[in-house]
C-alpha positions in Angstrom: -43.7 -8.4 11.1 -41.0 -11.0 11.8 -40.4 -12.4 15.6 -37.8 -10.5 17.4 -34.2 -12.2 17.4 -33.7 -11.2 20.8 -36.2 -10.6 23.9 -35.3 -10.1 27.2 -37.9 -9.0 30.3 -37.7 -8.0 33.8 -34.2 -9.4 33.3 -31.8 -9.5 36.3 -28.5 -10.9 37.0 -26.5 -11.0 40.4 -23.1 -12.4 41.2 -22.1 -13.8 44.8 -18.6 -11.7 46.1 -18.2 -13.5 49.4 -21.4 -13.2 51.6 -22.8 -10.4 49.0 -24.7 -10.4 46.0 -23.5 -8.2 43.8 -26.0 -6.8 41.2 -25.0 -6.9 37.6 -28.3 -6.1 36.0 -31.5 -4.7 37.2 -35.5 -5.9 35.6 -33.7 -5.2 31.9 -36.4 -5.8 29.1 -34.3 -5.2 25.7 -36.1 -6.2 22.4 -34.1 -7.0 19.4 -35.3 -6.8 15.7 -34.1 -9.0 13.1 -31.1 -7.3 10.6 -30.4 -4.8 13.1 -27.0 -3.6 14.2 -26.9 -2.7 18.0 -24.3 -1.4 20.1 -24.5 -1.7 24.0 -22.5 0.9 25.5 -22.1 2.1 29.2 -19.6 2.4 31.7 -17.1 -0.2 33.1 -19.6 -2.1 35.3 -22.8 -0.9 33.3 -23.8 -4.5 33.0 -23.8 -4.5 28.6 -20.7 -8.0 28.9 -23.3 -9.6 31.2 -26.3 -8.3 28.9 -24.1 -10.1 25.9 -23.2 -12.8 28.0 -27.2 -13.8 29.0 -28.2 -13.6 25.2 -25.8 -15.4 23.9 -26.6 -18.3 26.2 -23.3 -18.5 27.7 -25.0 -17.2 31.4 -28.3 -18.3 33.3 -30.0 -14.5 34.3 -30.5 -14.5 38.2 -34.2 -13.7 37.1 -36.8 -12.4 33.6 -36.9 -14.8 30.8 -34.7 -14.5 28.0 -35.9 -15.5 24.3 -33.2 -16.3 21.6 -34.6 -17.2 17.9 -37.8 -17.7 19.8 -36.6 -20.4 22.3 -37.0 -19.2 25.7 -33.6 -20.0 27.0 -34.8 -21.2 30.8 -36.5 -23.6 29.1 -33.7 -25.2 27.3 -31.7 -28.2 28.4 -27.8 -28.3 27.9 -27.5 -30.2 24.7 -30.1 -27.6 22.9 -28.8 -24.5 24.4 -25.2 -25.6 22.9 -27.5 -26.4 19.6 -28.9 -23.4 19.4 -25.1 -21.4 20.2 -23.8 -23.7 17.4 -26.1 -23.5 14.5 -27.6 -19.8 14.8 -25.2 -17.9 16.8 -21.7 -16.4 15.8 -19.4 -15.3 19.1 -16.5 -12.9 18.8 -14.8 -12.0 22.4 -12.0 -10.1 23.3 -10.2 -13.2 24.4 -10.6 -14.6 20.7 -10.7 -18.0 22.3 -8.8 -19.9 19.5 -7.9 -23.5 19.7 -3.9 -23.2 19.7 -3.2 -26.5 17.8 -5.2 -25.5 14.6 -4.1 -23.2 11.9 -6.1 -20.0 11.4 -7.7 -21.6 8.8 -8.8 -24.2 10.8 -9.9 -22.4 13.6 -11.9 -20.0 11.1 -13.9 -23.3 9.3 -14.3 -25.0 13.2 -17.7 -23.9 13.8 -19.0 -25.3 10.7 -16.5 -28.9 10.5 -17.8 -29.2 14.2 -21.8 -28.8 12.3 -21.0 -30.8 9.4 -21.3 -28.0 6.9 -19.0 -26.5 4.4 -19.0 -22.7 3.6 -20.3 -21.1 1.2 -16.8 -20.7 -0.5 -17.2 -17.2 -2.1 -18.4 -16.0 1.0 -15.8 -17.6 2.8 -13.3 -15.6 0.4 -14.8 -12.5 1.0 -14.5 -12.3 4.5 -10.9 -14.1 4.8 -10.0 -11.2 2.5 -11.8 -8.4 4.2 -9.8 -9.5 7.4 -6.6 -9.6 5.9 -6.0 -13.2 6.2 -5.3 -14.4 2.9 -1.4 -15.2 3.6 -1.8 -15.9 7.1 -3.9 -19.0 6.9 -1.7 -22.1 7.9 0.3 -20.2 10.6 -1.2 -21.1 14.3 -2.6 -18.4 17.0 1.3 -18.0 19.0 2.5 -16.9 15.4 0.1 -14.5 15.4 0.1 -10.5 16.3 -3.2 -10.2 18.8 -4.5 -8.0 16.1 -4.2 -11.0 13.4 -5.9 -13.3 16.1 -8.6 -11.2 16.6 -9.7 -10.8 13.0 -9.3 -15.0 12.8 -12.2 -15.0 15.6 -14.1 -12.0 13.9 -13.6 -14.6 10.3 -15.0 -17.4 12.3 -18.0 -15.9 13.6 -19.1 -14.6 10.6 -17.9 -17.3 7.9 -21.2 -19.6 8.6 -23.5 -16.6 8.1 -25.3 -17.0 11.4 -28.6 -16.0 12.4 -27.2 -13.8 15.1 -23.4 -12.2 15.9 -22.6 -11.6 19.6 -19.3 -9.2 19.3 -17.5 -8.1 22.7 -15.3 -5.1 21.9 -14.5 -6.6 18.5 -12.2 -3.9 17.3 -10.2 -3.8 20.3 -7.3 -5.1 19.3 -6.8 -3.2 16.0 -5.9 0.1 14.7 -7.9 1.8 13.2 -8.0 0.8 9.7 -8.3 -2.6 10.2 -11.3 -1.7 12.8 -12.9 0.2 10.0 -12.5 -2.9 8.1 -14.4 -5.4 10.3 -17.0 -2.9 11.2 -17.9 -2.4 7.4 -17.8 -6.0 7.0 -20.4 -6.7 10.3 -22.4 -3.6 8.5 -23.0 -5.6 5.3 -23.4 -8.7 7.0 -26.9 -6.7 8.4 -27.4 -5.0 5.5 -26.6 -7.5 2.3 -27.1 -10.5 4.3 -30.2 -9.8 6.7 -27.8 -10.8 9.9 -28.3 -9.2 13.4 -25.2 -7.9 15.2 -25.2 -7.1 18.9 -21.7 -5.3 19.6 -20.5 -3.9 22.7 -18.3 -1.2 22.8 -16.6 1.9 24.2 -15.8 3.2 21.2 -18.1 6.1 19.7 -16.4 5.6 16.5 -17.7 2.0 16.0 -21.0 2.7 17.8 -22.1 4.9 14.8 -22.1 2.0 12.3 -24.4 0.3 13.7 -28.7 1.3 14.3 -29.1 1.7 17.4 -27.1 2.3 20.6 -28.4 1.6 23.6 -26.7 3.3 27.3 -26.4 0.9 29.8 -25.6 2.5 33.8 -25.5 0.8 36.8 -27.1 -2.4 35.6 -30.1 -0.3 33.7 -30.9 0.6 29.9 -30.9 4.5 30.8 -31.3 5.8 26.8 -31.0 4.8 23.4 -30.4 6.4 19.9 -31.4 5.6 16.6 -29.1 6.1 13.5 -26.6 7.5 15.7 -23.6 9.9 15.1 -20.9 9.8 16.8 -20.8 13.1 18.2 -24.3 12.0 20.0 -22.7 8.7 21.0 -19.5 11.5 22.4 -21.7 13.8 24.3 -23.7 11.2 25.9 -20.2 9.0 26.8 -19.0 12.4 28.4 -21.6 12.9 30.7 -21.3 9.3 32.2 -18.8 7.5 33.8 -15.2 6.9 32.7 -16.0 4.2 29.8 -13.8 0.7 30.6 
């Protein structure tokens, strides 16, 4: 059996408010299998953005060790960790983080022109397509709807085929047949293309694409579910707090 993509133990992550530490996780151990489609899903304050956050390198964990592709991410000095972000891992966030100068095209080839590497251009097709981009290409992010902005970041984080996609409330921004849309394309990205997706999201509906959901609660993993529905993924968001 292959290496996990993703291992995280005894993790814990606190934040200074003043003279307080606030705790965001608490001793989290989390193991992540290659090709798998997980959701992280909790309450506002459950800790799963900081969970993302801490494996997709973009956060030091207060303490545990945290192993990416194999690296143990403690270990690695600035100039790998940014290395490793660029080469194996895709990011999609809810603030899309586009570069306001380029064209949606642009901004959707970046990660690879910044790597030296050209897409593979059918693929590239395909998911330009899937988003809905075709005829939107040369316009720039301010002549863009926030839904059309967030389907350029979801195009650029999957366009180079990374090892690993790190999605924070991906569908957030879009009704919900576009949503559909991106979540069947990050479904055959796992499934056709052997690509691991960690999502998080309050939304039941996009939880049951994906493998595996795991509850988050006051910093903890409380449950998890395999091949969820989304009725399950209902009941269990009903019995915990008000989801952010």
């Amino acid at each position: 059996m292959s290496e996990p993509v993703v291992v995280m133990e005894h993790v814990s992550k606190q934040y200074r408010q003043g003279s307080t530490d606030v705790p965001a996780l608490r001793d989290v151990s989390l193991t992540i299998e290659r090709g798998e489609f997980t959701a992280l899903c909790g309450p506002s304050g459950s800790g799963k953005t900081t969970a993302l956050n801490l494996i997709g390198a973009l956060d030091k964990p207060s303490a545990g060790i945290i192993r990416v592709e194999g690296h143990e991410l403690g270990s690695l000095g600035r100039s790998a960790l940014s290395e490793l972000r660029r080469d194996r891992i895709g990011f999609v966030f809810q603030a899309y983080n586009l570069v306001p100068t380029l064209t949606a095209e642009e901004n959707i080839r970046l990660p690879q022109a910044i790597a030296r590497r050209k897409p593979d251009g059918a693929w590239y097709d395909e998911v330009v397509d899937t988003v809905g981009l075709r005829d939107r290409l040369t316009h720039r992010p301010h002549e863009l709807s926030g839904g059309q902005q967030q389907r350029v970041a979801v195009a650029r984080a999957l366009v180079g085929r990374p090892q690993i996609v790190f999605a924070d409330e991906p569908t957030g921004n879009l009704d919900s047949r576009s949503g559909a849309e991106i979540l069947e394309l990050l479904r055959r990205s796992v499934d056709e293309h052997a690509q691991t997706v960690v999502m998080v999201t309050h939304d039941p509906v996009a939880a049951a694409y994906t493998d595996r959901v795991v509850f988050l609660s006051d910093g903890r993993i409380v449950d998890e579910l395999r091949d969820p529905e989304r009725e399950q993924i209902i009941s269990w968001m009903a019995a915990a707090e008000p989801v952010d």
